[in-house]
FISEDO-701545 format. One record per residue: x, y, z of N, C-alpha, C in turn; residue in three letters. Coordinates in pm, whole numbers, padded with zeros to 5 digits, always signed. Example, Ala and Ser with C-alpha at 12.3 -4.5 7.8 and 13.67 -1.06 7.14 Angstrom:
<pts>
+01319-00569+00780+01230-00450+00780+01320-00330+00780ala
+01285-00225+00708+01367-00106+00714+01290+00003+00787ser
</pts>
This chain:
<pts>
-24792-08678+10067-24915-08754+10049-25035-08662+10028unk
-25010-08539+10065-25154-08431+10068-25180-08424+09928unk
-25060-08373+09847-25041-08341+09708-25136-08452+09634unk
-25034-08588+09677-25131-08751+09610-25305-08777+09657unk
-25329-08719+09766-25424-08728+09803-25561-08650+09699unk
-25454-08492+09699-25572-08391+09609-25556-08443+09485unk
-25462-08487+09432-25477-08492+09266-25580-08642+09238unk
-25590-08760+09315-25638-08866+09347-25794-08861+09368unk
-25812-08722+09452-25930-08698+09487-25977-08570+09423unk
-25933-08554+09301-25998-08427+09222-26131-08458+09183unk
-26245-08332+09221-26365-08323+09168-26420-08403+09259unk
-26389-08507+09402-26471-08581+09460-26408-08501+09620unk
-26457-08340+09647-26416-08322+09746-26446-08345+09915unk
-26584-08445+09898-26616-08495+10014-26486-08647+10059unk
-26489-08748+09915-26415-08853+09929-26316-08771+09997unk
-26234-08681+09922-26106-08627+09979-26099-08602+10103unk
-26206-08560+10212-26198-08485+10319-26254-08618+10409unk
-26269-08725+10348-26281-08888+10450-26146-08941+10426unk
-26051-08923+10348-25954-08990+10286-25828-08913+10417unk
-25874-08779+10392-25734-08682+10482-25797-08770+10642unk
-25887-08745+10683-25973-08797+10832-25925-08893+10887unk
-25889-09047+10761-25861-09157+10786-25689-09182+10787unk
-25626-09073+10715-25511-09049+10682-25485-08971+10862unk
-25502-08882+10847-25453-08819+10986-25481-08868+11131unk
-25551-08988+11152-25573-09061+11246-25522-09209+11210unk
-25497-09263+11108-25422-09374+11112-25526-09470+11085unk
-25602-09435+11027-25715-09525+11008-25679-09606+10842unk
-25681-09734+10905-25653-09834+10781-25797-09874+10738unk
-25744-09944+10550-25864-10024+10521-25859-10186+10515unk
-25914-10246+10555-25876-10396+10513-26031-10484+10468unk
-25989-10527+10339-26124-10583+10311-26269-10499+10303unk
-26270-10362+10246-26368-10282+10249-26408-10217+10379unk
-26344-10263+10494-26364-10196+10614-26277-10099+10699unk
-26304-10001+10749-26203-09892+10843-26177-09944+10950unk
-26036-09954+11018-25995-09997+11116-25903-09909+11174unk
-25932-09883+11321-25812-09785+11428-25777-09938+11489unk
-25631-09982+11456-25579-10060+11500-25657-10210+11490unk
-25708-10242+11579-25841-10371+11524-25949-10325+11513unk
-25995-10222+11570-26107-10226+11583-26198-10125+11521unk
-26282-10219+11456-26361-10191+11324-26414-10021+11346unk
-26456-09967+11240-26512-09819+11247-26619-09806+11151unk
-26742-09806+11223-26854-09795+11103-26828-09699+11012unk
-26898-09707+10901-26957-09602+10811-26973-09493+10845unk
-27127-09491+10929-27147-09371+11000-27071-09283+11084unk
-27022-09374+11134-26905-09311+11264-26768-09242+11162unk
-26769-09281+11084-26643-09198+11007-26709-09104+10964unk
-26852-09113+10878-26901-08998+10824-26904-08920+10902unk
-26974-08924+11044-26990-08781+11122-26884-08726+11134unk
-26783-08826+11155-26647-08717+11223-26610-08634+11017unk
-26622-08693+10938-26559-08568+10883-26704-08538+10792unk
-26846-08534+10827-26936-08452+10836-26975-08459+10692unk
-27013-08629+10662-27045-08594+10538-27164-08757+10555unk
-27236-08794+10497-27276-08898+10439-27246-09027+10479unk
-27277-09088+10520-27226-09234+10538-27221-09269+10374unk
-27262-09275+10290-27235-09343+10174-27148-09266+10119unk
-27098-09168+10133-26992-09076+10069-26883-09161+10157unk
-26889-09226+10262-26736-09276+10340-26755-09408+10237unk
-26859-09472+10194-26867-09633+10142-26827-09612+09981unk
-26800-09477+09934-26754-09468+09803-26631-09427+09806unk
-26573-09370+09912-26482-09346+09947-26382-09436+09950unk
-26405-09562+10044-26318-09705+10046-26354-09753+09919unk
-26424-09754+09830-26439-09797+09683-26318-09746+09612unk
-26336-09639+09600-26229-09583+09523-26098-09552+09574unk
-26071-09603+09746-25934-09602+09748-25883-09738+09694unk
-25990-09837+09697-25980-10016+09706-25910-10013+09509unk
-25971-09962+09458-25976-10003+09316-25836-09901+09272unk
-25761-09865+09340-25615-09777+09271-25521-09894+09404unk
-25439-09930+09314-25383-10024+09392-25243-09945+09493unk
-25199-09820+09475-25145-09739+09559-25219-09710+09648unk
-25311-09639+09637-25412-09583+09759-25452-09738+09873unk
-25513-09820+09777-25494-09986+09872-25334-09973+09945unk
-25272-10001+09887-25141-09997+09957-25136-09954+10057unk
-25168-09814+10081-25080-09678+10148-25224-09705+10204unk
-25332-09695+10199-25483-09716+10294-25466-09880+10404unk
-25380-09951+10333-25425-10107+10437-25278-10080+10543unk
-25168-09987+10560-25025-09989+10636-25056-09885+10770unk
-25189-09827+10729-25171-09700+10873-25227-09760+10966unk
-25110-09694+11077-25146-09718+11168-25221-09633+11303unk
-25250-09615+11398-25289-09535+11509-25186-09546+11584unk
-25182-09386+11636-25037-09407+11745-25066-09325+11883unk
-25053-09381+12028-25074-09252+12113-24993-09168+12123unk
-25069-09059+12129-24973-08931+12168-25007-08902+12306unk
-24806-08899+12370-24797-08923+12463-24821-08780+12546unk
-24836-08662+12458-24799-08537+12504-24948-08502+12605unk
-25036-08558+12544-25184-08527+12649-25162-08589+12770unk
-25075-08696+12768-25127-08785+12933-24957-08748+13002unk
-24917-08665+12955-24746-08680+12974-24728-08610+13147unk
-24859-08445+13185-24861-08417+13320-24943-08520+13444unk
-24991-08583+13408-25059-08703+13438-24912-08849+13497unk
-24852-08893+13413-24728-08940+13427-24628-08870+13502unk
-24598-08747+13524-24497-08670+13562-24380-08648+13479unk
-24442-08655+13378-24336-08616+13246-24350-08502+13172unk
-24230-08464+13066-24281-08317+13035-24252-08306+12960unk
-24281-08203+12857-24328-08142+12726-24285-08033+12630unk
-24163-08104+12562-24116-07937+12487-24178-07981+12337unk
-24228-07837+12326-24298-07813+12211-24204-07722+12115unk
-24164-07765+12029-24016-07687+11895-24097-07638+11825unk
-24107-07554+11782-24135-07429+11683-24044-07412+11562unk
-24038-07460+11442-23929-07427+11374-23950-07330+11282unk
-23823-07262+11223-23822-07137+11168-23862-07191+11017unk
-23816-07332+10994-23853-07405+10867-23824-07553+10923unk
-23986-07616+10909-23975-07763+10910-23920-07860+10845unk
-23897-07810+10709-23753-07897+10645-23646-07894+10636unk
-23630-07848+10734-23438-07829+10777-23434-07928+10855unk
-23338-08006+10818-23229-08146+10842-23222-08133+10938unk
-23230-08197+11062-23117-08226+11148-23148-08170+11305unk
-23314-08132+11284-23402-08022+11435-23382-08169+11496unk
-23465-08273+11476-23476-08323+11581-23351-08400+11632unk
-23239-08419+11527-23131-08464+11599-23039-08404+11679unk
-23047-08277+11624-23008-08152+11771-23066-08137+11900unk
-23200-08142+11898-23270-08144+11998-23266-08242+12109unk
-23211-08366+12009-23246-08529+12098-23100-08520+12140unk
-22957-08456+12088-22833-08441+12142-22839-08329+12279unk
-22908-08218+12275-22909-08141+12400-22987-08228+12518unk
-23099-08279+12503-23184-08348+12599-23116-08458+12664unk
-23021-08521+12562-22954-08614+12618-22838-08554+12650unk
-22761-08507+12667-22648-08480+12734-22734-08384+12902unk
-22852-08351+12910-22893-08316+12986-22940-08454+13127unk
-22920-08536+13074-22900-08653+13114-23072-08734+13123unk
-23105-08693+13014-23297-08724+13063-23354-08785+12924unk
-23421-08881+12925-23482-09025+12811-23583-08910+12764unk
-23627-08986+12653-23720-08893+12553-23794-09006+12560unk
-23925-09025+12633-24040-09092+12614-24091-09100+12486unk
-24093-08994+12411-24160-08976+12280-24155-08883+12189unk
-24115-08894+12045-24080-08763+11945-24167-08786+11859unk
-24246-08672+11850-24356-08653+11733-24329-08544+11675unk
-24326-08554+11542-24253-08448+11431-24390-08474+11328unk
-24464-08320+11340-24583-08296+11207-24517-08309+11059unk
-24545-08394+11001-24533-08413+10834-24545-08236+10814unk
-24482-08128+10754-24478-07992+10689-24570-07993+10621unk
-24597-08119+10486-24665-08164+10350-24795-08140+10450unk
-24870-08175+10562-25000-08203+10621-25026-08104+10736unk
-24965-08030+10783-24964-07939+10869-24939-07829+10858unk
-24988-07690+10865-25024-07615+10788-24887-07504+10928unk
-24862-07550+11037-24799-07468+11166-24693-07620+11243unk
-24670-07651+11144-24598-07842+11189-24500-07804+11347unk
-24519-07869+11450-24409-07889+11539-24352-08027+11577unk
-24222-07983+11663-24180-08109+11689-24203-08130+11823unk
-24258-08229+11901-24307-08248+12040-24238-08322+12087unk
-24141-08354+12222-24056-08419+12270-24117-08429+12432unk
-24158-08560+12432-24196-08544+12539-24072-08678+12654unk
-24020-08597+12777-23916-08628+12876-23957-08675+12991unk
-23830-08766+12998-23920-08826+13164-23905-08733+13289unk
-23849-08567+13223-23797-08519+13367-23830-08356+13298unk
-23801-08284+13379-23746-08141+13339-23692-08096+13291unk
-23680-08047+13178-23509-07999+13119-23437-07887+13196unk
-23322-07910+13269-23284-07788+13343-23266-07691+13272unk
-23293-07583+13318-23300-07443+13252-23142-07445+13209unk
-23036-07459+13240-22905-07402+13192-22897-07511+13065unk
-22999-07582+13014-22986-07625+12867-23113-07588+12793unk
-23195-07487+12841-23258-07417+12744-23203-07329+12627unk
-23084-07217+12690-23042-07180+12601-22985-07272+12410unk
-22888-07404+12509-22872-07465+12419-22961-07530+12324unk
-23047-07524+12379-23187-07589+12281-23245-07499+12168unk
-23246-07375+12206-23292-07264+12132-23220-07237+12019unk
-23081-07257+12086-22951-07256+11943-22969-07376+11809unk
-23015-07462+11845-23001-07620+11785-23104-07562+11655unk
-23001-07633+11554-23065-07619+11426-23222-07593+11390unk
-23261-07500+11344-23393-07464+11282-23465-07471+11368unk
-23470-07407+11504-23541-07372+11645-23593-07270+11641unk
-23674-07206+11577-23772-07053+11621-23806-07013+11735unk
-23856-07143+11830-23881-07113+11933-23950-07207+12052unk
-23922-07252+12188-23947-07372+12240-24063-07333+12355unk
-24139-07398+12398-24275-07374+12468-24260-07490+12542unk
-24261-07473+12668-24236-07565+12749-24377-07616+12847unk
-24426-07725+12807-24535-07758+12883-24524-07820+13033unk
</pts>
């Protein structure tokens, strides 16, 4: 989508940098307006966060409104919590995957086979799009500890560079 985004937004590089803002937070359009889940998001309030114009965000939803892909793919996003900030708070915990290459097949289904035979639920898997993330990881956040005698095995599991344990 980064690729569709720049070629979409050539020569209008403020639109582009409200378009990625609303894109990477899940911010939908419906009916000319920005929405995180229901609830509405001014003009202004989008402009500051990506530091441009309030009327640069109101030309912005113009020209995603009038390409009927960008409508599409602008009215389906959603907002999602990430569980990894409130996860020491809960008493849950936090492996952070490092991969040696983010498009190799099959990290997070290795990962979700060691954790589970370790006998412990995966509250939550967040895997960075490669295409949008410039250092992408995969975040697995557990309702428990992973015992150390399945770290090793984790490290082995397909396209693992390296695991950071929060």
């Amino acid at each position: 989508m980064k690729r569709r985004l720049s070629e979409y937004f050539t020569g209008y590089p403020s639109q582009e940098k409200v378009a990625r803002l609303m894109f990477r937070y899940g911010m939908r359009i419906c009916d000319g307006r920005v929405y995180s889940g229901t609830v509405e998001v001014s003009d202004s309030a989008l402009g500051r966060a990506a530091k441009v114009d309030r009327r640069i965000v109101r030309s912005t939803l113009s020209r995603i409104e009038d390409n009927p892909e960008m409508r599409e793919f602008f009215s389906r996003l959603e907002p999602i919590p990430l569980l990894a900030s409130v996860a020491p708070i809960m008493g849950w915990n936090v492996l952070e995957i490092i991969p040696t290459n983010a498009n190799t097949p099959g990290i997070l289904a290795d990962v979700s086979t060691v954790i589970s035979e370790a006998g412990l639920s995966i509250r939550q898997a967040v895997v960075d799009d490669p295409e949008l993330s410039e250092e992408p990881r995969l975040l697995v956040v557990t309702e428990g500890p992973v015992p150390p005698e399945y770290i090793p095995s984790l490290k082995r599991c397909r396209g693992v560079k390296s695991i950071i344990i929060h």
